[in-house]
Steps between C-alpha positions, in 0.01 A plus 500: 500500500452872545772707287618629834653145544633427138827353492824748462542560118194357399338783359680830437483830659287673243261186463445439839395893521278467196328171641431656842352791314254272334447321787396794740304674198310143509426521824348872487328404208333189599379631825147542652604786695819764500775278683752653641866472543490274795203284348731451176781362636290248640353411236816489251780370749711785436642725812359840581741661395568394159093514436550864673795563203237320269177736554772798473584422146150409419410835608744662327403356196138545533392224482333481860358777763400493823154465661415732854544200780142323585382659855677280747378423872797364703829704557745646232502632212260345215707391200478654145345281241650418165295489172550508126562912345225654375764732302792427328551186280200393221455338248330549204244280309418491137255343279419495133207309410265451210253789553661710781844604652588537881724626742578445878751632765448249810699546816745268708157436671273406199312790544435642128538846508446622164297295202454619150281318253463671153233285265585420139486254226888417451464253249519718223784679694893428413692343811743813491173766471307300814800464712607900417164583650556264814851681578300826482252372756797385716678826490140663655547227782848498582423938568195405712738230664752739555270751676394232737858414604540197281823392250412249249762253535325214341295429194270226356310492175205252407386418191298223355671312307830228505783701625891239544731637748692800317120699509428401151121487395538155275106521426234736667236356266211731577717833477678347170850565664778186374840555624462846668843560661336720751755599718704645204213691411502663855846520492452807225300696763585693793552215835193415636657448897832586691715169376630356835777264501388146535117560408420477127393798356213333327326151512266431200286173572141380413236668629369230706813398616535818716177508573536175726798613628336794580225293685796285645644800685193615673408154603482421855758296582453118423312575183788355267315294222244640272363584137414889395300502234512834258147555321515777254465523139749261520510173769836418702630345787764567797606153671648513827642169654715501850519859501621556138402546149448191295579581156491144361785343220488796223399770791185524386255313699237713605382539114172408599282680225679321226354160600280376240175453675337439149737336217316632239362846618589848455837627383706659746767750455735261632452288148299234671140435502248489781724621803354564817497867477292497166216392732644621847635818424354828638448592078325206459295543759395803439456382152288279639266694654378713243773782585674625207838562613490769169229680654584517859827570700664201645461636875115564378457168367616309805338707749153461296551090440599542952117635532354287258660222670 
């Protein structure tokens, strides 16, 4: 049933607005080519001229622009495509991992229009100290963002370790984080994005969890069930089922580098012995192949094991 058709007083006045949003924004965003106003209310159901009020307040809001018309052969006037802005709304990625930190500002599009990587050793770093340095790299970001056109309106930060719903690290066992309230600890800096109502200000989740979401989103569509797997120093995974992130019982299912691949093998930092990433693990490969991690950089290492390989 197309919304144009939904009973009287089944959804109210401010939803059915909100949903029709979405559901045009969809359509622009899923599309092989610009469609235009006529080619969207096809495709959604909904009259001309409520997807004409529709594209308005999209416009207005930045959140789409319009393409110069493809050249046209019969009569009339060719009509103006629609596709995702190139300016205005971003968001902002961030990542703190065992030997480097990084930041992104992607657009509505997924284009990433500004990356940051700064390489360090954080393990002998205090949470507070490594995520004070990542705010700073944001801040450098969010002023090349702004000179492009962009607002940060929404933020993400990875990290590799167990993180419950409240963006709590319980147990980052290679940075030797336990219970880092992390979004209190950004909470004591200056905000990292404009704070929009109804989009959280910050999501803190597993690295590999975002990562396959990440993947997820620039799928083609139809690609709705698969497993990212996050090689590093440390191993994870991002499971994807139906379209959506399997997290398992405890919300921690993709701990794939913590499987014991050999019961009575090397300690791990996670207390355990012979996990995955004691073998797997970008350190232990290196390790592995005669490259001292002490004696060369970790972007050094990797790229020399790549040629030796």
């Amino acid at each position: 049933m197309s919304l144009t058709h939904a009973p009287a007083g089944a959804v109210r006045q401010g939803s059915l607005r909100e949903l029709n949003l979405a559901l045009v924004l969809g359509r622009i965003a899923a599309a092989d080519r610009p469609p235009s106003r006529a080619d969207l209310a096809t495709a959604t159901g909904l009259t001309r001229a409520t997807v004409s009020a529709v594209v308005e307040d999209l416009l207005a809001g930045q959140l789409v622009s319009e393409s110069d018309p493809a050249p046209r052969s019969g009569a009339g006037r060719p009509a103006r495509g629609l596709v995702l802005a190139d300016q205005g709304p971003a968001g902002l990625g961030l990542e703190v991992n065992v030997d480097y930190l990084a930041v992104c500002v992607v657009d509505l599009a997924g284009q990433v229009r500004h990356r940051t990587v700064h390489r360090a050793d954080l393990r002998p770093v205090a949470p507070a100290d490594a995520l004070a340095r990542l705010v700073e790299m944001a801040g450098a970001a969010r002023e090349d963002a702004a000179r492009r056109g962009l607002t940060l309106v929404g933020a993400a930060l990875a990290v590799p370790g167990l993180v419950d719903d409240a963006g709590l690290v319980r147990l980052a066992p290679n940075l030797g984080w336990h219970d880092v309230p992390v979004p209190a600890l950004l909470a004591e800096h200056p905000p990292l994005i404009e704070q929009v109502p109804g989009i959280p200000a910050l999501v803190v989740d597993n690295e590999a969890n975002l990562a396959a979401l990440g993947e997820l989103h620039s799928q083609p569509t139809g690609t709705s069930s698969f497993l990212h797997i996050s090689g590093e120093v440390g191993i994870g995974a991002g499971i994807v089922l139906d379209g959506a992130l399997f997290r398992g019982v405890r919300g921690w299912s993709g701990e794939i580098g913590h499987l014991p691949v050999h019961p009575e093998g090397r300690p791990c930092r996670c207390g355990g012995q012979g996990c995955l990433e004691q073998y797997a693990g970008q350190e232990a490969i290196v390790a592995a192949a005669g490259l001292a991690r002490a004696e060369l950089p970790a972007d050094t290492a990797t790229a020399r094991l790549a040629e030796l390989a």
